[in-house]
C-alpha positions as CSV (number, residue, x, y, z in Angstrom):
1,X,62.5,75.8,104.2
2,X,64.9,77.0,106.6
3,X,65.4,80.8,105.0
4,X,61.8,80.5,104.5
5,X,61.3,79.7,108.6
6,X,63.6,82.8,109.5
7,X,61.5,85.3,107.2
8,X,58.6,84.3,108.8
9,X,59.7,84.3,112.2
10,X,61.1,87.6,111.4
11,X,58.1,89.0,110.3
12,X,56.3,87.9,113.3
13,X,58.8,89.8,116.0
14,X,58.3,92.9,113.3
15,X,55.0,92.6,114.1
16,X,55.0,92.0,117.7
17,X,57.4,94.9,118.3
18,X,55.3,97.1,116.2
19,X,51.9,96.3,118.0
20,X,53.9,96.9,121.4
21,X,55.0,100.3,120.2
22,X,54.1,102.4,123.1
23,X,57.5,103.6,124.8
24,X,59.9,106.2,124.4
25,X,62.7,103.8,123.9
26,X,60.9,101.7,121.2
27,X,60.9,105.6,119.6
28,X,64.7,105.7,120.5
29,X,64.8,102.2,119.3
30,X,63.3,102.6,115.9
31,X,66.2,105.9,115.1
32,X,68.7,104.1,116.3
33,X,68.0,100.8,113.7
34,X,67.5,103.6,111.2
35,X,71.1,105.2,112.1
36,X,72.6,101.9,111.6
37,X,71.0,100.9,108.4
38,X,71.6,104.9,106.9
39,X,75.5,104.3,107.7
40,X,75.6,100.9,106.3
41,X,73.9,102.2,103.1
42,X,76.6,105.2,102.5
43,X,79.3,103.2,103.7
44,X,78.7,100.2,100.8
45,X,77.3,103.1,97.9
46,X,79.5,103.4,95.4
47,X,82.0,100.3,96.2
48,X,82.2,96.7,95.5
49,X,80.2,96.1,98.6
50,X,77.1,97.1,96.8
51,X,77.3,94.9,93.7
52,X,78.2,92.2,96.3
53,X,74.7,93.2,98.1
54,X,72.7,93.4,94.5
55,X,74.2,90.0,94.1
56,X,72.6,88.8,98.1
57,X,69.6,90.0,96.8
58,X,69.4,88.0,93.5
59,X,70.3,85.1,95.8
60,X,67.4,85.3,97.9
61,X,65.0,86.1,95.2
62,X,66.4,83.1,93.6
63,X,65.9,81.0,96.5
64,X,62.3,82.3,96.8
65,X,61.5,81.4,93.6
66,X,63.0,77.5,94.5
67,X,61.2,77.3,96.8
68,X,57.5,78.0,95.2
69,X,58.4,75.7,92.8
70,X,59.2,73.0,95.0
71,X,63.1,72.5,93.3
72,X,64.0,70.0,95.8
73,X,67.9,69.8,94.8
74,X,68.2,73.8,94.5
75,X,66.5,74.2,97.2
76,X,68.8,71.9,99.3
77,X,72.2,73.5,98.2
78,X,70.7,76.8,99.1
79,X,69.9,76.4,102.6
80,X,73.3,74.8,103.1
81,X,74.1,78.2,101.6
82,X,72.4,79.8,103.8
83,X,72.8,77.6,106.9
84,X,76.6,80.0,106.8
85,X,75.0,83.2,105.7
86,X,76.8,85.3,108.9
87,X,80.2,83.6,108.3
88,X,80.1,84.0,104.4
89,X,79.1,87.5,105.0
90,X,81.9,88.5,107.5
91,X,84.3,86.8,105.0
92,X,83.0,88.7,101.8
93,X,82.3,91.9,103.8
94,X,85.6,91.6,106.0
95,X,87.3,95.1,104.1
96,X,83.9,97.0,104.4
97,X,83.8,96.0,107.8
98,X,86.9,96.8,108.8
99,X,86.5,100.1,107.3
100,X,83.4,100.9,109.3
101,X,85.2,99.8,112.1
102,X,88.2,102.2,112.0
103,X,86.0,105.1,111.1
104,X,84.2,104.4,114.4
105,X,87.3,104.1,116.2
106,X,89.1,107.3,114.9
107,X,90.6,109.5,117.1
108,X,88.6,112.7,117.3
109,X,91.2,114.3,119.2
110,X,92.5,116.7,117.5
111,X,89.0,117.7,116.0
112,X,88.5,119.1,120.0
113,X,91.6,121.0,119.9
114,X,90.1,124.3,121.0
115,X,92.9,126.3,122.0
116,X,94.6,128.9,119.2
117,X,98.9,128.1,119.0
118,X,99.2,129.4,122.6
119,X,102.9,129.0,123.3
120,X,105.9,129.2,121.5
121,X,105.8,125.0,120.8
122,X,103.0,125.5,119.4
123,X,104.2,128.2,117.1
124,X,107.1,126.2,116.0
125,X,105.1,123.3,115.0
126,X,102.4,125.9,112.6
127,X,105.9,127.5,111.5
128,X,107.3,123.9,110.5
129,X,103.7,122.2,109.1
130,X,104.0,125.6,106.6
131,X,107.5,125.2,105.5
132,X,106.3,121.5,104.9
133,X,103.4,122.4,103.0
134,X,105.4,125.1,101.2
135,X,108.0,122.6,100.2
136,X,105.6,119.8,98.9
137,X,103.7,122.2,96.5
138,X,107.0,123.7,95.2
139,X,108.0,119.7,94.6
140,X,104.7,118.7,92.9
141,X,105.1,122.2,90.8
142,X,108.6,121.3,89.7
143,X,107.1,117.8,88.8
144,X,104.3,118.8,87.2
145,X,106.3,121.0,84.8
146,X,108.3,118.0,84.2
147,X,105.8,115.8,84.1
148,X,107.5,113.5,86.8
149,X,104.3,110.8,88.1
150,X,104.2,111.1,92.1
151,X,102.1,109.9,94.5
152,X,101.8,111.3,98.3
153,X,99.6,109.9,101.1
154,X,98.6,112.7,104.0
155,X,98.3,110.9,107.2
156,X,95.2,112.2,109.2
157,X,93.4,110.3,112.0
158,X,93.3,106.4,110.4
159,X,96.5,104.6,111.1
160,X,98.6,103.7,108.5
161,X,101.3,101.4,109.9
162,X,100.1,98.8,107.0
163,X,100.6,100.9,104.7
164,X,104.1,101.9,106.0
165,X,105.2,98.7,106.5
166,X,104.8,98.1,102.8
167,X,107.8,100.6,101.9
168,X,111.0,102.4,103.0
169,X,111.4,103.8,106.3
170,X,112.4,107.0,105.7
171,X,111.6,109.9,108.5
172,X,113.1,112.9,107.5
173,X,112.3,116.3,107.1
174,X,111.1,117.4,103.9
175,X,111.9,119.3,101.1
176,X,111.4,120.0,97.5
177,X,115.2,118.2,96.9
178,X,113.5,115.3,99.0
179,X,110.4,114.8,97.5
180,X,112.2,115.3,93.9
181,X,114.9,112.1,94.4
182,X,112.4,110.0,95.8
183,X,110.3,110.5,92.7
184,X,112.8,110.9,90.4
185,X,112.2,108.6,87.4
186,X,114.0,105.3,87.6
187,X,114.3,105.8,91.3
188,X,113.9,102.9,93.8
189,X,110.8,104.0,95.6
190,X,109.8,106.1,92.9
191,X,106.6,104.0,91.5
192,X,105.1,103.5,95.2
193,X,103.8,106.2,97.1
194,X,105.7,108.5,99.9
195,X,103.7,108.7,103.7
196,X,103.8,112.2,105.3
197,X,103.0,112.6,108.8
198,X,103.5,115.2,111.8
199,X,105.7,117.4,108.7
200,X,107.8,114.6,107.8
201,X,108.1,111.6,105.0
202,X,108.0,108.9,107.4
203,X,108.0,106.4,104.3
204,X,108.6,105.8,100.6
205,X,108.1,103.2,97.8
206,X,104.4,102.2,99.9
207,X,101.9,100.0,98.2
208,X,98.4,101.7,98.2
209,X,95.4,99.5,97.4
210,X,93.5,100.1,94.1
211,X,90.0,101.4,93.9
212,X,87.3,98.6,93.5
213,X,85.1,101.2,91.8
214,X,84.8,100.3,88.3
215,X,82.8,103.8,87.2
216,X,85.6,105.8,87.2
217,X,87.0,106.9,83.9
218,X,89.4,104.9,81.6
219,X,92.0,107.9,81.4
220,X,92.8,107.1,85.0
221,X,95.6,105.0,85.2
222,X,97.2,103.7,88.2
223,X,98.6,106.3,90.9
224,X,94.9,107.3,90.2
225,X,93.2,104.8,91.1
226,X,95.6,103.9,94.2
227,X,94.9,107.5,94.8
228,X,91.1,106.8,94.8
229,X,91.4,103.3,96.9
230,X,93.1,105.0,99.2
231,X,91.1,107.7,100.7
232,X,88.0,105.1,100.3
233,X,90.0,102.8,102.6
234,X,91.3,105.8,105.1
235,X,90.9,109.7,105.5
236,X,93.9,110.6,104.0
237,X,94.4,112.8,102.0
238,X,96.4,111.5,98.7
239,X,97.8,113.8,96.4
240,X,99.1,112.6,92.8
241,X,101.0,114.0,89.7
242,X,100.0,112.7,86.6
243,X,103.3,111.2,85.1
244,X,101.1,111.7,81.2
245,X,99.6,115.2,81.7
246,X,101.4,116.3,84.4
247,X,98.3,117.6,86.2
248,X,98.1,117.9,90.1
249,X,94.9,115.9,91.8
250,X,94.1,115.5,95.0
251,X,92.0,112.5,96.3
252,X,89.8,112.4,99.7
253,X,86.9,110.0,100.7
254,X,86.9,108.0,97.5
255,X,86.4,111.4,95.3
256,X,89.1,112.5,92.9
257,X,89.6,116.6,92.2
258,X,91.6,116.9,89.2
259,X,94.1,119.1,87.5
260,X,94.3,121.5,90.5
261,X,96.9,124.6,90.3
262,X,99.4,125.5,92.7
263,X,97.2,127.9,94.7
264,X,94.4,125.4,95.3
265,X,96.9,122.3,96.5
266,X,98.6,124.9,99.0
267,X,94.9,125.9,100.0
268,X,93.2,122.4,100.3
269,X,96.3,121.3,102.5
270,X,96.6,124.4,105.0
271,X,92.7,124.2,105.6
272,X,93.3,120.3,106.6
273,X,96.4,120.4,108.8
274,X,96.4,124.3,109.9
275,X,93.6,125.3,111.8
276,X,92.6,128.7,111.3
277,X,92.3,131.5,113.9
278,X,89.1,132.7,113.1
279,X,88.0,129.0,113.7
280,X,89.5,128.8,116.9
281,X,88.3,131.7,118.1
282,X,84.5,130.7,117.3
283,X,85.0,127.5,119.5
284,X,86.0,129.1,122.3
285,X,83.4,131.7,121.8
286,X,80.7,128.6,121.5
287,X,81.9,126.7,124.7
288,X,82.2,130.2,126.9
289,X,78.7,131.1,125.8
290,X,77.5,127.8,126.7
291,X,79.3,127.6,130.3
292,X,78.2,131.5,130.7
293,X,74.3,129.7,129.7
294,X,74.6,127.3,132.0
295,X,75.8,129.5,134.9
């Protein structure tokens, strides 16, 4: 009876709070408990976290149906179940969690970064992020030809010092040559994944963790679906070269674009680490027509 006794006391403050639903803050109240249940909802879609939750469900229906029918011994080892329902939740929810709570603690940063490359540091480091990006694309070309597997992880905000940790320290400028001995078959590091960040590889050989999503397709093997796992986990951007097909892909927020050419990967990278001028010129435009507003 004791799931049964929470329901129901439940239901009564449900009730309560909706009979007392006369201020602006019960309004404010009600959107925010929507937010919350909206984010939890897209955050668990699509991963493991949402058979986990089909499977919560089925326990509690189950647990229902014990207890109409009076199934004294059922019922008992379910409510010592669920006497722990908050710590077996936080155990089996522990890398959803986590995940929710970096992508609340993200840096945002550089997203306000309203000022065009003003000075001649600045210039240098939009000068240097294209020769990077010019390099890796020429790498992954001369792979893909060759049908050489690679894997590449594109640090953005999320920190990836575990993921570094699990390779070679490596820190160095990069280049086609670079890229091509790290990934050259029979290589050391060559079946892990290389870490770029600030325009350099700042690791190699890095274990990425696998996608729990088991609807993706059966061609996929694993660079994929390490690929996959880890822009679910982060928001990286991952970019792999099929070792079979030799086809370029680029993973981001759990979504894989595949066989890309040359053009799009040096697109989809200078529209996520090179800010255009036309877009930094519309912020300032915004924020000088809202402080002229407000004067």
């Amino acid at each position: 009876m004791y799931l049964l006794s929470i329901f129901t006391d439940y239901f009564q403050e449900f009730k309560q709070a909706i009979l007392s639903f006369d201020r602006i803050s019960d309004v404010l109240d009600v959107l925010l408990v929507a937010f919350v249940i909206y984010s939890t909802i897209k955050l668990i879609r699509e991963t493991r976290a949402m058979q986990l939750v089909k499977g919560a469900i089925l326990l509690v229906v189950l647990f229902v149906l014990v207890s109409v029918l009076d199934m004294q011994v059922s019922k008992y080892l379910l409510n010592f179940v669920f006497s722990d329902l908050l710590v077996i939740l936080v155990i089996i929810f522990s890398p959803e969690i986590r995940h929710a709570l970096e992508s609340v603690g993200r840096s945002s940063v550089s997203k306000l970064n309203i000022f065009n490359f003003a000075n001649k540091d600045d210039l240098f480091q939009k000068e240097k992020i294209e020769k990077s990006i010019n390099a890796v694309c020429k790498a992954c070309s001369d792979m893909s030809d060759k049908k050489i597997g690679a894997l590449i992880v594109f640090k953005r905000n999320t920190i990836l010092g575990d993921i570094i940790k699990t390779g070679t320290v490596v820190n160095a400028d990069i280049s086609p040559e670079l890229i091509g001995n790290i990934f050259f078959p029979k290589a050391p590091m060559h079946d892990g994944a290389a870490v770029i960040e600030d325009a350099k590889v700042v690791a190699a050989g890095c274990i990425l963790p696998l996608t729990s999503n088991n609807n993706i397709s059966s061609e996929l093997g694993t660079r994929h679906r390490a690929a996959i796992g880890m822009s679910e986990m982060s928001d990286a951007l991952v970019l792999v070269v099929s070792e079979e097909t030799g086809h370029i892909s680029i993973a981001e927020k759990g979504v894989l674009r595949r066989n890309i050419s040359d053009g799009d990967l040096r697109e989809i990278l200078m529209k996520n680490f090179i800010k255009s001028d036309n877009d930094n010129n519309s912020k300032l435009k915004k924020i000088f027509r809202g402080n002229k507003n407000e004067q």
